[in-house]
VEXMIZA-304583 format. One record per atom (N, C-alpha, C): residue in one letter; x, y, z negated. Coordinates in steps of 0.001 Angstrom, whole numbers, plus 524288, in hexadecimal, padded with zeros to 5 digits. Layout:
BEGIN
AXYZ/...
This chain:
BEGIN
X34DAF1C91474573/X34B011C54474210/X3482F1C14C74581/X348DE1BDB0742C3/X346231B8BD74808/X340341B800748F6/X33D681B92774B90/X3388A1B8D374C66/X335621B4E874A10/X3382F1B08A74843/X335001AD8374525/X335871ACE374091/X335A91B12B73D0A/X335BD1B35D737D7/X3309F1B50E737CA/X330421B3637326D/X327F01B4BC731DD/X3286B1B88172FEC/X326A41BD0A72F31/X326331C2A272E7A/X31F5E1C0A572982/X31F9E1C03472434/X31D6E1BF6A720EA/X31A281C50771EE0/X318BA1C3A371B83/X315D11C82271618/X31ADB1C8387132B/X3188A1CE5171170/X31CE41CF7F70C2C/X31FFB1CB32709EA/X31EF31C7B0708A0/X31F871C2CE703A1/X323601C01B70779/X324A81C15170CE0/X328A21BD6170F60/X32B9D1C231712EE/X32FDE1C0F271328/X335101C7CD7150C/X3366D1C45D7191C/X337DB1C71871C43/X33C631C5EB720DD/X341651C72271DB4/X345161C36A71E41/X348DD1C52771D05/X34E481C3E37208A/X352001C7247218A/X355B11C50172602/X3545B1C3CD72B90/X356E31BFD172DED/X356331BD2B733B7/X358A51B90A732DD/X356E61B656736B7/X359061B273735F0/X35ECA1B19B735EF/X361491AC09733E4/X366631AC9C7342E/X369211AB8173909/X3663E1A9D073CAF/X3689E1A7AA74357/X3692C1ACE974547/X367121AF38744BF/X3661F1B58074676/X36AF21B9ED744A4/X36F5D1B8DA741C1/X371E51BC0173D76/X376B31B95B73F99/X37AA31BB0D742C5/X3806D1B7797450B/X382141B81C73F27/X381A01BA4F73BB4/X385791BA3C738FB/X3857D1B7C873340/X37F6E1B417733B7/X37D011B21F73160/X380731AC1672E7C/X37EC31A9BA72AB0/X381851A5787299B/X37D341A1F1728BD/X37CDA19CDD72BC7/X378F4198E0728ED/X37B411931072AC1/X37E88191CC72703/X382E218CD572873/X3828A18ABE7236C/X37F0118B7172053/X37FDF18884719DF/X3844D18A2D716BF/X388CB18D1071A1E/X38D0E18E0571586/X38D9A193B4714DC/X3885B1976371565/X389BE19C177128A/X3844619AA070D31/X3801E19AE370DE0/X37A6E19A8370CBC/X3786D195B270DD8/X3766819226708C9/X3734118E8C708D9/X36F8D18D22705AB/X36A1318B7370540/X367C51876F701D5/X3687E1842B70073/X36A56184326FAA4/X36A1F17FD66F696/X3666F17BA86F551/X362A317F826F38C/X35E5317CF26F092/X35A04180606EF8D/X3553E17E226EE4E/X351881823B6ECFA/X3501D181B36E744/X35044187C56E565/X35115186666DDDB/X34B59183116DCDE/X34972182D36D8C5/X345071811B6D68A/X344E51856A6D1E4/X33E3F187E46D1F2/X33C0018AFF6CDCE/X33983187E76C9DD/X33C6E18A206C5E3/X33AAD186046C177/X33745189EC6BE13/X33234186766BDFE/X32E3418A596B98E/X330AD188496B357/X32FB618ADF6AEE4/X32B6F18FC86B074/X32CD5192356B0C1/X33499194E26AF74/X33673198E66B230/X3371B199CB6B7E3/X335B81974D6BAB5/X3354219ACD6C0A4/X33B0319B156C43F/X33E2919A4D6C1C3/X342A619B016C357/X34641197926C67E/X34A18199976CA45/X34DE7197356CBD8/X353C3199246CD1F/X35740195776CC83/X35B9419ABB6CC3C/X35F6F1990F6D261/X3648C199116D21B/X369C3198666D605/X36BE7194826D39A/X36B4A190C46D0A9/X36BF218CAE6CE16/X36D0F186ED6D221/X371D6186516D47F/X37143180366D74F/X36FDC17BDA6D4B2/X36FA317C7D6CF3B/X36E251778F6CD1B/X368C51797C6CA72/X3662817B7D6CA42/X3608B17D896C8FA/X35D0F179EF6CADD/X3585D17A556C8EC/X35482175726CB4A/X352D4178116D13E/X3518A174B96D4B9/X3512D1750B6DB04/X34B3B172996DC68/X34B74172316DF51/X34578171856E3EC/X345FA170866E73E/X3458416B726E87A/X34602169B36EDF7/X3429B169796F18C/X33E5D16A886EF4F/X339B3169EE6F2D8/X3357216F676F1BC/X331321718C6F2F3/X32EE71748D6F0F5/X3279E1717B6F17C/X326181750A6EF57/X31F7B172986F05F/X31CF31785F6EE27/X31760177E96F371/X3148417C376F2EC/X30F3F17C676F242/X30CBD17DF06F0CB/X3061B17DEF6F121/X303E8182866F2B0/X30310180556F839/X3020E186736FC57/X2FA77188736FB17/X2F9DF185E86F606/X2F386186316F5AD/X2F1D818A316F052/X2F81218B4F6EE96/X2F70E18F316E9B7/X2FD54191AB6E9FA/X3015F18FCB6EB79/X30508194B56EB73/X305FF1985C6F191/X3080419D876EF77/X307CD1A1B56F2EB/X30BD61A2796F682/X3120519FD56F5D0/X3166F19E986F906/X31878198A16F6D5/X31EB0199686F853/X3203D195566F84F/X32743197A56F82C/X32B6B197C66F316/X32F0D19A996F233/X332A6196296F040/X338881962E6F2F9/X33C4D1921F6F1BC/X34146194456EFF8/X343FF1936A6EC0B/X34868196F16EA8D/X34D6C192F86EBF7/X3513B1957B6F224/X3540D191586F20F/X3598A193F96EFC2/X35E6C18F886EDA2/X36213191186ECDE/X364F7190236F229/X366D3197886F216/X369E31965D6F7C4/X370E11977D6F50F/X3747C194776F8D0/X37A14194576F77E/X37C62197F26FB3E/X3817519BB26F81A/X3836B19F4C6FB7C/X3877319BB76FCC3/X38DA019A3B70118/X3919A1986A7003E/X3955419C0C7030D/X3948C1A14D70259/X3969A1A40C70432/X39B771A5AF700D3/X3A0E51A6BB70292/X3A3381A91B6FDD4/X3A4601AE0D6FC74/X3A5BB1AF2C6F83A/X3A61E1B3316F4F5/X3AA501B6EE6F6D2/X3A9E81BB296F91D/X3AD941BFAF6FC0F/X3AD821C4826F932/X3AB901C6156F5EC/X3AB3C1C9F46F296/X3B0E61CAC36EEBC/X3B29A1CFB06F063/X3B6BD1D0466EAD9/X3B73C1D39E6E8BF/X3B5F91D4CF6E32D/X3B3BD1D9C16E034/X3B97D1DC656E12F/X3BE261D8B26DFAF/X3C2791DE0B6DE10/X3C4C51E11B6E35E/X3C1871DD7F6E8AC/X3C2241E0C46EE33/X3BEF91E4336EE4D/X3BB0E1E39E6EB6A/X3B5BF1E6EC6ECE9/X3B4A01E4616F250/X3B3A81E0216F231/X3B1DC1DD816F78A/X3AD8B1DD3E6F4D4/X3A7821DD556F878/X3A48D1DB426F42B/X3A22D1D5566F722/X39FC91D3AF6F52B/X39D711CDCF6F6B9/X39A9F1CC866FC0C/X39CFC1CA7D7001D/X3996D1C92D70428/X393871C4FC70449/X3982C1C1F8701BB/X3940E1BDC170264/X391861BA336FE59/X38DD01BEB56FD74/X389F51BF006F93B/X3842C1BF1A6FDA8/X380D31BA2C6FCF6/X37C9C1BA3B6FE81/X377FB1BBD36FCB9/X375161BEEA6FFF5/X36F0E1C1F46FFB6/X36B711BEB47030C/X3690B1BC2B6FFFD/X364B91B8537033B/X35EAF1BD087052E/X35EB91BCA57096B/X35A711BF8E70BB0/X353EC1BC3770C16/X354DE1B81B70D8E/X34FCA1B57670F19/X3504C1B1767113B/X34C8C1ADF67112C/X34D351A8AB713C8/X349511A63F7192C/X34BF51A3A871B9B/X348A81A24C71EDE/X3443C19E3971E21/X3408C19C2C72024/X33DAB1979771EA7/X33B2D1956472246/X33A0F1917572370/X3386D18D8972655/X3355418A1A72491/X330DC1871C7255A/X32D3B183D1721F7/X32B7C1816672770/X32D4F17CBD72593/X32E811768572A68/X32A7A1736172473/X328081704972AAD/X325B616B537288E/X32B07165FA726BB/X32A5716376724EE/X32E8415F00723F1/X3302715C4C727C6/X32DD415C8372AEB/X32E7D159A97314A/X3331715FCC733C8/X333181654E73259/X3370D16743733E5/X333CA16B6B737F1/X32E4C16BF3738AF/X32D0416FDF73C61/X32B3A173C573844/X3299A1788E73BD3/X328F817CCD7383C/X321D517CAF7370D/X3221B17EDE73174/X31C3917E7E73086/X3199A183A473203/X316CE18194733DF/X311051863E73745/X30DCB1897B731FD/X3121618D6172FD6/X30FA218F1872CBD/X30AB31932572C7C/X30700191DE72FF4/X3041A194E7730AA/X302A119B8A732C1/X2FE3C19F91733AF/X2FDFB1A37173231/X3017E1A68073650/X305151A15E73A8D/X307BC1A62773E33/X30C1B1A75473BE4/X30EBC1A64E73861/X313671A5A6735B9/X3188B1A32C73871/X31AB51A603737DB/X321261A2CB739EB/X323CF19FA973419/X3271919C86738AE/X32990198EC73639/X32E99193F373938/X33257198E373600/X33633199D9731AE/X333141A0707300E/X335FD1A06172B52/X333A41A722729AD/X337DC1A72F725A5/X338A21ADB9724C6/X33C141B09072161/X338821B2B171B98/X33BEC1B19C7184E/X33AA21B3CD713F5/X33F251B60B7109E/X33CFA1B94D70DB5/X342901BC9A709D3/X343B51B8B970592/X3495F1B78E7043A/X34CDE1B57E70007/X350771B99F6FD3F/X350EB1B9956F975/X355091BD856F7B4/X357971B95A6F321/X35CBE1BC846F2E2/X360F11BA3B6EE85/X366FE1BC966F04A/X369541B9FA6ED69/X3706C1BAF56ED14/X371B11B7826EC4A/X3766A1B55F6EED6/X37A921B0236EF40/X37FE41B2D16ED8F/X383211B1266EAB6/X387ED1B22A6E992/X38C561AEB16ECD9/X38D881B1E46EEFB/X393401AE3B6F184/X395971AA366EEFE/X399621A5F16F058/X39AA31A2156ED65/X3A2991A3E66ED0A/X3A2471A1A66E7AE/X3A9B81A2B26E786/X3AA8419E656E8FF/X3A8F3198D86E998/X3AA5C194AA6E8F3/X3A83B1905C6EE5F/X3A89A18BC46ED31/X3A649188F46F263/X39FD5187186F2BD/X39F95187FB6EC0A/X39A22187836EBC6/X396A418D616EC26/X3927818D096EDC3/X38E0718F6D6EEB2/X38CA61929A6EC1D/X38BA11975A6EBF1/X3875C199FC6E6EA/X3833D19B106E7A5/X37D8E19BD46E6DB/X3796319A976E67B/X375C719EAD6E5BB/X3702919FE26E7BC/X36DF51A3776E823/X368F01A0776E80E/X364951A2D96E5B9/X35EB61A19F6E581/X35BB51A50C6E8AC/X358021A39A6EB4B/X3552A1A71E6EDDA/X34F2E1A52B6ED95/X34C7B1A68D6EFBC/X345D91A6176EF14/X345471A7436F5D7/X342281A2A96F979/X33F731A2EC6FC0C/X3390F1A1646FD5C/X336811A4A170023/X331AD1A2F16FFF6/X3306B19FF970430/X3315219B7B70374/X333291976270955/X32B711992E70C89/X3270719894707E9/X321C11988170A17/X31E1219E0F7079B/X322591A31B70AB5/X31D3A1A641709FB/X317FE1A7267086D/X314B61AB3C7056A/X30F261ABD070530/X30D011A99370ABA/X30EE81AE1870D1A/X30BB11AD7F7135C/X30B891A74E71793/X3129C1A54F715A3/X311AC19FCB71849/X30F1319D377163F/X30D2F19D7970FA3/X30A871999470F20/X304A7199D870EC0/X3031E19ED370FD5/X2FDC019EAF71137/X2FCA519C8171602/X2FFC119DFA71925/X2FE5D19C727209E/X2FE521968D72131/X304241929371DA0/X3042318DE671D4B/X2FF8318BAA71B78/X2FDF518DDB7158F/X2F9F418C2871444/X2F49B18BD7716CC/X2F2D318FD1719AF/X2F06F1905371C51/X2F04018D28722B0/X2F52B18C6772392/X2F367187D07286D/X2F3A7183CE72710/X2F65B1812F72239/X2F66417C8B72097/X2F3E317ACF71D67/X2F09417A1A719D2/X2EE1117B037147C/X2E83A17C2E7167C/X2E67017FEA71A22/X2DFDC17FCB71A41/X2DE1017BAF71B88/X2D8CB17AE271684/X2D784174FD7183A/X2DB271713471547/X2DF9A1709E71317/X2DFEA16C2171180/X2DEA116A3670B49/X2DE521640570B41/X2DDC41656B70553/X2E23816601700B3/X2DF44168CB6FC20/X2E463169DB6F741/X2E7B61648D6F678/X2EC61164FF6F6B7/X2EF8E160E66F591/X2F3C0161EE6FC78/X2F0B1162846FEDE/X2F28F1621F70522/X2F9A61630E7038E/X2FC4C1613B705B1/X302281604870653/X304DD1611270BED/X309281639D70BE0/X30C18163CF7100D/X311FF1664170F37/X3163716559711F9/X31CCE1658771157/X31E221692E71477/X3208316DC171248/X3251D171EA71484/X32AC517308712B0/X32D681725C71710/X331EB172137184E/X332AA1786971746/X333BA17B9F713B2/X3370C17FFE7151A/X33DBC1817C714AA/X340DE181EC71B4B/X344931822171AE7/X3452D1885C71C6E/X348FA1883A7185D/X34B0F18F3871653/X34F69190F1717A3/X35219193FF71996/X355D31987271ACC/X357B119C9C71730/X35B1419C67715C3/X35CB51A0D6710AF/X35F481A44D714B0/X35EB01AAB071429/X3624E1ADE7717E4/X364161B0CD71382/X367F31B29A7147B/X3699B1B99D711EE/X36F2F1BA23715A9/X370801BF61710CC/X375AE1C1EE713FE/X379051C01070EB9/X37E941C267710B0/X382EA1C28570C6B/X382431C6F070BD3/X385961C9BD70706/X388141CED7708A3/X38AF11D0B170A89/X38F401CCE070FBA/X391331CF92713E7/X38DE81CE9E71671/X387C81CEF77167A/X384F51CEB771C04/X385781CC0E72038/X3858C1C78C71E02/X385F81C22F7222F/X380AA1BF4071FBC/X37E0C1BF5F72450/X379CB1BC9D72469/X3793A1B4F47222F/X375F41B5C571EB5/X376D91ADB371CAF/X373DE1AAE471D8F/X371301A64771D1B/X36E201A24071E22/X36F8119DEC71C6B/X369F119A737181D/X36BBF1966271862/X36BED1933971D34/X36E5118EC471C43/X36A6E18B6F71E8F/X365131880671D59/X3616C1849A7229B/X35A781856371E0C/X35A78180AD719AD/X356361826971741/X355D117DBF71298/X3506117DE37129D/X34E94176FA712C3/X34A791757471281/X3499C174F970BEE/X342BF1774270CA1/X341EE17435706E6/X33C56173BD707E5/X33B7B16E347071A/X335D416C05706D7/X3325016DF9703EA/X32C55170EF703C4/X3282D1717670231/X323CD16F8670205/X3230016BBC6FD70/X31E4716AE46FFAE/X317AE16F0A6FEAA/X314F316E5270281/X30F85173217023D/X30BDE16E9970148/X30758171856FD1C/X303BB16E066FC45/X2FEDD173FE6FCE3/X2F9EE170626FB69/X2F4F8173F56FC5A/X2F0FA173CD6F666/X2F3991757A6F1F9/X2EFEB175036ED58/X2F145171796EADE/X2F6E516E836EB99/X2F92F169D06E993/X2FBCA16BA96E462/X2FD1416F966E378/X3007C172B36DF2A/X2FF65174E46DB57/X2F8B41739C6DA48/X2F4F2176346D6A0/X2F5E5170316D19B/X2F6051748E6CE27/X2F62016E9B6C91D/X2F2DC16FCD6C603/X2EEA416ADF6C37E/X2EA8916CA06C156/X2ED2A1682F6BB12/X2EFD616C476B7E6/X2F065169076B395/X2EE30167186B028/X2EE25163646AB9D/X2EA3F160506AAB0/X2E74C165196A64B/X2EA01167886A3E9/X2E93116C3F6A1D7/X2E55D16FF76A325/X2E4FA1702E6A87D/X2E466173D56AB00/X2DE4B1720E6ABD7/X2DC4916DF16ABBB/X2D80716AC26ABB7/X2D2AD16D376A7B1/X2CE5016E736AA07/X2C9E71702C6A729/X2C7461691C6A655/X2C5D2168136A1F3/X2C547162796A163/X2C0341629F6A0EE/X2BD62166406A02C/X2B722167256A159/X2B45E1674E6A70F/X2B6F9168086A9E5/X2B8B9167976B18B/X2B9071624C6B3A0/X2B5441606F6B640/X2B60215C156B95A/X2B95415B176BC7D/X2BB4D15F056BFE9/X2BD9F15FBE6C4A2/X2C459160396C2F3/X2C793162046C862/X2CC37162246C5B3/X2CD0B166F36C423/X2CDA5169D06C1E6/X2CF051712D6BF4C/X2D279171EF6BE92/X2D28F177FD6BE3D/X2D8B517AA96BAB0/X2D4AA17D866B7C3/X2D19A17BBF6B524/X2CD55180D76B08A/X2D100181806ACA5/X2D33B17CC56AAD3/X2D51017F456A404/X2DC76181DC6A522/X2DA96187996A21D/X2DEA918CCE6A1D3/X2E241189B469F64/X2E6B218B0F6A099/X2ECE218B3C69E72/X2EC6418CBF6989A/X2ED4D188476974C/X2EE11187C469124/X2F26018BB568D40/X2EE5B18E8968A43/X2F3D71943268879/X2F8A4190C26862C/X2F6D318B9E684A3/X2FC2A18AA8680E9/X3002C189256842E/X2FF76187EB68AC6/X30359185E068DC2/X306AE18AC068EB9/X305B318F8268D3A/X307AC1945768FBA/X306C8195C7694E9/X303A21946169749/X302211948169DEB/X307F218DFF69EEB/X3083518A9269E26/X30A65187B96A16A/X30A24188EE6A626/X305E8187866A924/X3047C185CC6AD6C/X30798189DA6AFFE/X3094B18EC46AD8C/X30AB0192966B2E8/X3104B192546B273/X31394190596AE9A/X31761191C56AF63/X31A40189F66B059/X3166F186AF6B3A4/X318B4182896B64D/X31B36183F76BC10/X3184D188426BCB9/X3187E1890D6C3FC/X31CD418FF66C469/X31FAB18EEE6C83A/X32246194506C9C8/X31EB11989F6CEEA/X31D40194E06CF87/X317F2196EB6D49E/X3131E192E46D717/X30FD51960B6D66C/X30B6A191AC6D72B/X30B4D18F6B6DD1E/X30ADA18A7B6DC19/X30B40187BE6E1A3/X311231864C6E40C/X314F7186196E171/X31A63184A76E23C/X31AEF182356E004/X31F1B17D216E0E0/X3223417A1D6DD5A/X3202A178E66D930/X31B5417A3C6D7C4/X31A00176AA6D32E/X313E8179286D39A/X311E4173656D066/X30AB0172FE6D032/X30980178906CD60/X3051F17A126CF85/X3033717E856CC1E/X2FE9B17DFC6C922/X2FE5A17F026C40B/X2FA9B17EA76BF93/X2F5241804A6C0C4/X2F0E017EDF6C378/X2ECB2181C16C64D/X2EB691861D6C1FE/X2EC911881B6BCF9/X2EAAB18A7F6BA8F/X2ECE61906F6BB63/X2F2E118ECF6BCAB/X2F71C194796BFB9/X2F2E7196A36C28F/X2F25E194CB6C71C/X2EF7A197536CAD7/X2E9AB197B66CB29/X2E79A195C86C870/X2E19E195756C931/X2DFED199FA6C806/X2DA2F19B3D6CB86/X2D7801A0576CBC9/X2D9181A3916CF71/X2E07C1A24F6D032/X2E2B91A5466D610/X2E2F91A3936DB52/X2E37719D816DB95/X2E5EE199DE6DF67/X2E011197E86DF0F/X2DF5C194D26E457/X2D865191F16E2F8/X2DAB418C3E6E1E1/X2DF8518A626E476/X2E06E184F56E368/X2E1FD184506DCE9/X2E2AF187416DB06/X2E49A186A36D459/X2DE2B187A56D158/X2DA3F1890C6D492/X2D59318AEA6D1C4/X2D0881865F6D284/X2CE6F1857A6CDFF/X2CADC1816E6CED3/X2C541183DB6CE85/X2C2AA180A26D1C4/X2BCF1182016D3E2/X2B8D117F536D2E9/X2B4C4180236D510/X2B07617D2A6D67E/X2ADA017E956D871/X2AC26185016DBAD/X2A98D185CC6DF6B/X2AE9918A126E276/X2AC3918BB06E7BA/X2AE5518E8E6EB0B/X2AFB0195296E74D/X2AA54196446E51A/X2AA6519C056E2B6/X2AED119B626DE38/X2B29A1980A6DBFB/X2B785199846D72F/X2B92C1996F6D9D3/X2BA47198C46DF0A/X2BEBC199B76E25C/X2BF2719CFB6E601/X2BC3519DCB6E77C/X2BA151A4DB6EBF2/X2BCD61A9D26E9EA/X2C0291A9C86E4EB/X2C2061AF4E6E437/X2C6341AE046E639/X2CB2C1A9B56E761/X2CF101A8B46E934/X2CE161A5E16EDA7/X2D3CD1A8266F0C2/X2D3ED1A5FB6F6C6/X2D8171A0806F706/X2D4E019E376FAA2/X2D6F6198DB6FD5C/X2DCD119ABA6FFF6/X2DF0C1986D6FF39/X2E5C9197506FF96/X2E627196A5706B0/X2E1EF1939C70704/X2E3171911770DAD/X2DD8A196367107D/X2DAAD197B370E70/X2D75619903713AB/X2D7FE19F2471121/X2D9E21A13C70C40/X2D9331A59770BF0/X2D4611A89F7097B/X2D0B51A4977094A/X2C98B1A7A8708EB/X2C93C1A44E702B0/X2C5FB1A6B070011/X2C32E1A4706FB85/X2C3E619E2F6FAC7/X2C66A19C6E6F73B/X2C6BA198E56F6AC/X2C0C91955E6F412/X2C37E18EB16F555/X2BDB218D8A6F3EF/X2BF9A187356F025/X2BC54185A26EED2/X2BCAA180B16EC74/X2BBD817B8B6ECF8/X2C0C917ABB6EC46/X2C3D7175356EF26/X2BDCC170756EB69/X2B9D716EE36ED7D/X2B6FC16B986EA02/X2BA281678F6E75A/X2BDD5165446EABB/X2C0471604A6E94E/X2C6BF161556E632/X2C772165C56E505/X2CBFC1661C6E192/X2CA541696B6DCC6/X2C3E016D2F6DD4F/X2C2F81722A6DA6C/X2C68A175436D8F6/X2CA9C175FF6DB98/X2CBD117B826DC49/X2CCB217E036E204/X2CD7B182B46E0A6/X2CE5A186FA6E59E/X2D096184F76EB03/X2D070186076F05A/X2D225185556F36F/X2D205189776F7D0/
């Protein structure tokens, strides 16, 4: 295994070796490739193996209230179909996706200093099944990677983010590696695929007009989720702090940036995102920080 594989917490696996490492490995674009990355559509949550399904070209994060950072790409098998029931041959080349590699480059193309003593490139677990193709076209497999770990994004957050103010902005490049085996045990690989992220710092909190205590000078999330909306607000978002604004009312009382204040003590039962210790109150936004 290559020494510069980050060896994580539970929540991130080693999986495989690399593919330079494996002679018998394939990474030429014509066994295993990235398509596209699906798009989760609320409020069902879902995404399928669909090439014409809605997509995502870009991602966006708010490293100031969500806990990772998870991309579901569609990967293509173009391997063909060797299996023959009335031989009792059974199927080689049928793909088992193991895990992916990841890399997180600034836009300029160097690698980002993710903090905490962390390496970078790093391995994480993918799982799925690819079906061989009868034909010249492709068949298609979904998988789930966690391009930005719990742990990377505390350490990121933490060297980048202390000290700045809410709104703070910055661009990651994460380019990804799909590995698995077949079932004749020939090692696969895509080749990488970039997909732009952008990271913000408390930029992803939405204070709807709804959501507004109109007896409150300041800006708030006081007034509760209205019973007749059915909880709206929770079923706009698939995860708080991804791909879409989050309703400060989802998270408030848990997150300090979704929670509004006015002294240090409403915010002392929850911890600060960047330093870890009791959070305190932002005077100039009144809420948590």
């Amino acid at each position: 295994m290559a020494a510069s594989w980050m060896k994580l917490t539970s929540a991130v696996g080693i999986a495989g070796a690399f593919c330079a490492l494996i002679p018998s490995c394939a990474e030429n674009g014509q066994t295993i490739f990235i398509r596209q990355i699906q798009a989760v559509e609320a409020p069902e949550c879902t995404f399928n193996s669909d090439v014409t399904a809605l997509t995502t070209p870009s991602g966006f994060l708010d490293m100031g209230i969500a806990s990772h950072y998870v991309i579901h790409p569609l990967v293509g098998n173009q391997l063909l179909s060797r299996g023959e029931p009335r031989q009792s041959r059974a199927e080689p080349n049928r793909v088992l996706i193991e895990g992916a590699e990841v890399e997180l480059l600034t836009p300029s193309g160097a690698a980002v200093n993710l903090g905490g003593g962390l390496a970078n490139p790093f391995s994480v677990i993918a799982t799925g099944t690819i079906d061989p193709t009868t034909s010249a076209d492709a068949t298609y497999g979904v998988t789930s990677v966690e391009v930005i770990p719990p742990v990377v994004l505390q350490a990121y957050r933490r060297a980048n983010f202390a000290g700045a103010p809410i709104g703070t902005t910055l661009a990651i490049h994460a380019k990804i590696k799909v590995f698995g085996r077949t079932l004749g045990n020939t090692a696969v690989e895509t080749g990488p695929f970039t997909y732009p992220i952008t990271v913000c710092y408390g930029c992803g909190v939405q204070v709807p007009a709804d959501a507004i205590d109109s007896t409150v000078s300041s800006r708030n999330c006081l007034a509760p989720l209205s019973t007749s909306a059915g909880g709206s607000a929770q079923k706009t978002i698939c995860a708080v702090g991804q791909d879409a604004f989050t309703d400060c009312r989802v998270c408030q009382g848990v997150i300090p940036l979704c929670t509004p204040c006015s002294t240090d003590a409403e915010c002392s039962t929850m911890l600060s995102p960047v330093s870890g210790g009791p959070a305190r109150c932002n005077t100039a936004s009144f809420f948590c920080e």
